[in-house]
Short mmCIF file of the C-alpha atoms (twelve columns), coordinates in Angstrom:
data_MODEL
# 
_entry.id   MODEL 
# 
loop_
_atom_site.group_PDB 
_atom_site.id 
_atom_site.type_symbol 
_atom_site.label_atom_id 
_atom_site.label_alt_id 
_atom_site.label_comp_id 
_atom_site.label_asym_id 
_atom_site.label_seq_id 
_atom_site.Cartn_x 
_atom_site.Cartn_y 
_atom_site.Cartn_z 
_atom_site.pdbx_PDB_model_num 
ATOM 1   C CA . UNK A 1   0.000   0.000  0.000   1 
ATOM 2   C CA . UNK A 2   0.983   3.413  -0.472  1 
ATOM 3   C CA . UNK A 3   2.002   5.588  2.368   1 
ATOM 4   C CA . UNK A 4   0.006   8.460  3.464   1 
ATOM 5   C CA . UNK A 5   0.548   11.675 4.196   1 
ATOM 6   C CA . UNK A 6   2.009   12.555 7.336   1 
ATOM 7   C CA . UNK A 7   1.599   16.032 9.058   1 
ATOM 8   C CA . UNK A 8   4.366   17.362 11.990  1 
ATOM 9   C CA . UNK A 9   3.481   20.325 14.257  1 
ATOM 10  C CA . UNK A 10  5.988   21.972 16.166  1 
ATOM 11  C CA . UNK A 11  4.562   25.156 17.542  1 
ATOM 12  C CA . UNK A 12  3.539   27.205 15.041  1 
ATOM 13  C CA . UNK A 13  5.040   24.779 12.217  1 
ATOM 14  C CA . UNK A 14  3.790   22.415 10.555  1 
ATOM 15  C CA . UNK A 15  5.437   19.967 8.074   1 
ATOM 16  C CA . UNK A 16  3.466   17.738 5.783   1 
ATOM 17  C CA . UNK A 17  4.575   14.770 3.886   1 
ATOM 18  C CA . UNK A 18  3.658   14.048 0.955   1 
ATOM 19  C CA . UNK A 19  4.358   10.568 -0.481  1 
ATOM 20  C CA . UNK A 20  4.939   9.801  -4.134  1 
ATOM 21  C CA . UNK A 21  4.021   7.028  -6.011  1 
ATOM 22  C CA . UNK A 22  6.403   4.988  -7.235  1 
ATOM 23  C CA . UNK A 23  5.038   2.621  -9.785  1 
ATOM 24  C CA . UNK A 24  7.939   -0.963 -10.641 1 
ATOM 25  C CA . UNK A 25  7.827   -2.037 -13.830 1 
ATOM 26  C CA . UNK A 26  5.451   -4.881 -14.034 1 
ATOM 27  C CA . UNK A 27  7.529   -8.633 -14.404 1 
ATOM 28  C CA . UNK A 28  5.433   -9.823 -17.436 1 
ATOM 29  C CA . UNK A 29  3.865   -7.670 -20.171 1 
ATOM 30  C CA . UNK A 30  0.309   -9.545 -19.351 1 
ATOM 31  C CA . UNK A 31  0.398   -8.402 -15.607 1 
ATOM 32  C CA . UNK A 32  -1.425  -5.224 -14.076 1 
ATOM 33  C CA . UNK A 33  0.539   -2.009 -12.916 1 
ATOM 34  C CA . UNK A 34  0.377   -1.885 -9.105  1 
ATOM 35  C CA . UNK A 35  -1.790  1.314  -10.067 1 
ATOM 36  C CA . UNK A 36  -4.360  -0.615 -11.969 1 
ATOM 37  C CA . UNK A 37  -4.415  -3.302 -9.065  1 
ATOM 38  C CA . UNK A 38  -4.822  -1.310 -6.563  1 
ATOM 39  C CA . UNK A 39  -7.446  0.721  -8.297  1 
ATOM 40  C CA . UNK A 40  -9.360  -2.394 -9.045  1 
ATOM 41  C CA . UNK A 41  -9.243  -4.291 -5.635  1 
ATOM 42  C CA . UNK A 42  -10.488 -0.571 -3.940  1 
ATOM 43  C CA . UNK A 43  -13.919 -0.946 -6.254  1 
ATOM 44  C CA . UNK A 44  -14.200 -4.768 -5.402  1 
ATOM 45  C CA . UNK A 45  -15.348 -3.603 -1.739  1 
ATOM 46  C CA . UNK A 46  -19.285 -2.700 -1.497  1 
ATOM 47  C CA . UNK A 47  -18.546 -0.372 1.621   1 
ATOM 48  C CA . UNK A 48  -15.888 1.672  -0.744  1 
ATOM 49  C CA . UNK A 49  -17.996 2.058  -3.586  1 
ATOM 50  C CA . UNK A 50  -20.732 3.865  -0.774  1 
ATOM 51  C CA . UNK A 51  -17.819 6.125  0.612   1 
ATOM 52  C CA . UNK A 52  -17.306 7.301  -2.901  1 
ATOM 53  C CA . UNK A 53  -21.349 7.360  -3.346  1 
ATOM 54  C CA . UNK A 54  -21.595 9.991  -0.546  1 
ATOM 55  C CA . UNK A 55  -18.892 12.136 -1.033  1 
ATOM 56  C CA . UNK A 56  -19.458 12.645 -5.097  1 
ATOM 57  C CA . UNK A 57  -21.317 15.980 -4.342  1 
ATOM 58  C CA . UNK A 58  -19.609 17.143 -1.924  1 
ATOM 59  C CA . UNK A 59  -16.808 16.755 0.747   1 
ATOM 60  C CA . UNK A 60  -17.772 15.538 4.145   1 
ATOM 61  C CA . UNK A 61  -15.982 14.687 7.225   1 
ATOM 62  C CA . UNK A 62  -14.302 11.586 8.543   1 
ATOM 63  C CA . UNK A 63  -17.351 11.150 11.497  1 
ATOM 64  C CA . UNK A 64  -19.842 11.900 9.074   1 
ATOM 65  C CA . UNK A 65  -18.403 9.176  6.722   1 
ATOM 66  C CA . UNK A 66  -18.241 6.758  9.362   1 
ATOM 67  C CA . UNK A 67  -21.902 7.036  10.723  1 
ATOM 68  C CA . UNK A 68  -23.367 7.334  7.001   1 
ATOM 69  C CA . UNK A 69  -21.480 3.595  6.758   1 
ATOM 70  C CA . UNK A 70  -22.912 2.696  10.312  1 
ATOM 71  C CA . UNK A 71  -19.230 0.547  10.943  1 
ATOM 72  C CA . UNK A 72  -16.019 1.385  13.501  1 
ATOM 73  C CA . UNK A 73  -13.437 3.991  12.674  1 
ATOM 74  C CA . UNK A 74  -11.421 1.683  12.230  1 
ATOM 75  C CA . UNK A 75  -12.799 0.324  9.485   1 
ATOM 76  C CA . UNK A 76  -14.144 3.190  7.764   1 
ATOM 77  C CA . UNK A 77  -10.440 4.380  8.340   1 
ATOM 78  C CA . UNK A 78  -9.004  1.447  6.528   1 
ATOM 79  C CA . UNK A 79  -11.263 2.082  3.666   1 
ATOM 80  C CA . UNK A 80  -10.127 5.526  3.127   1 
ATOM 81  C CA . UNK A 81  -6.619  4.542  3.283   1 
ATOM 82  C CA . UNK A 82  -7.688  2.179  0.613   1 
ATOM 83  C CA . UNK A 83  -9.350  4.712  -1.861  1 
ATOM 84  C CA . UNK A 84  -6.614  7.213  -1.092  1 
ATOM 85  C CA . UNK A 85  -3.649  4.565  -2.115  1 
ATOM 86  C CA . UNK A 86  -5.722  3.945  -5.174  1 
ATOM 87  C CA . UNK A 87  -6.203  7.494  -6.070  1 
ATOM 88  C CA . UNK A 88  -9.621  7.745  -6.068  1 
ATOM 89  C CA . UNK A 89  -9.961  10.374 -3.164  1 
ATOM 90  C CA . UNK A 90  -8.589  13.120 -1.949  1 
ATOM 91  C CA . UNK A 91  -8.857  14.819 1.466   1 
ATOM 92  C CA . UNK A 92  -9.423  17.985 2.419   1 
ATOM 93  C CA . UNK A 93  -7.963  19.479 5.929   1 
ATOM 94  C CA . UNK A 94  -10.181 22.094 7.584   1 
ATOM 95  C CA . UNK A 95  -8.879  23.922 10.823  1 
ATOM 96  C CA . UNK A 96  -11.329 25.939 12.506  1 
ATOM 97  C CA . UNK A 97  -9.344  27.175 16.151  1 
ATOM 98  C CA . UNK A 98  -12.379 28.357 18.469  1 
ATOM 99  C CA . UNK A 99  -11.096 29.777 21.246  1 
ATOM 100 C CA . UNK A 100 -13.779 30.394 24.592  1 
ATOM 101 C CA . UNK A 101 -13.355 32.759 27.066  1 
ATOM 102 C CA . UNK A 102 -12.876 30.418 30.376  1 
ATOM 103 C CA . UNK A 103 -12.924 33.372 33.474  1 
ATOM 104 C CA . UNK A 104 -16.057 32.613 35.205  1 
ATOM 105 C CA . UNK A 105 -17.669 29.610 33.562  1 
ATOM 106 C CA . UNK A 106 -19.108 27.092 35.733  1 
# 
């Protein structure tokens, strides 16, 4: 599987890695690019092909993905990975930083 990307904070930095894909050279002419493998064993799974059924309009987030599938994080993490490595989704990273004024809240 294809690595994915990895984010550092330190402070006010952040790093993010950003892995490439590295495709070997396939050892006979009638086998399948690890690209077109992977791509094909991500569609083979029902609960992928409804992942990439509710986010075609629009982009949601990871909790909303998981309780639209009604299985773990885990899982719904795994399958993710999957569709990411295959390069049929992207993500998106939202911050929103709320900060609450604490002084006198019970």
């Amino acid at each position: 599987m294809q690595p994915g990307n990895i984010f550092y904070s330190y402070g006010s930095l952040t790093l993010c890695h950003y892995a490439s894909r590295i495709e070997p050279y396939a050892e006979a002419d009638d086998e399948p690019s690890l690209h077109l493998y992977r791509l094909l064993r991500s569609l083979s799974e029902k609960s992928r092909l409804r992942i990439l059924h509710f986010l075609r309009s629009e982009p949601r987030s990871f909790i909303e993905v998981v309780r639209h599938l009604g299985i773990s994080k885990g899982i719904t993490h795994n399958h993710i990975f999957n569709l990411r490595s295959a390069g049929l989704l992207n993500v998106h990273f939202f911050f929103s930083l709320k900060y609450q004024n604490c002084k006198g809240a019970r």
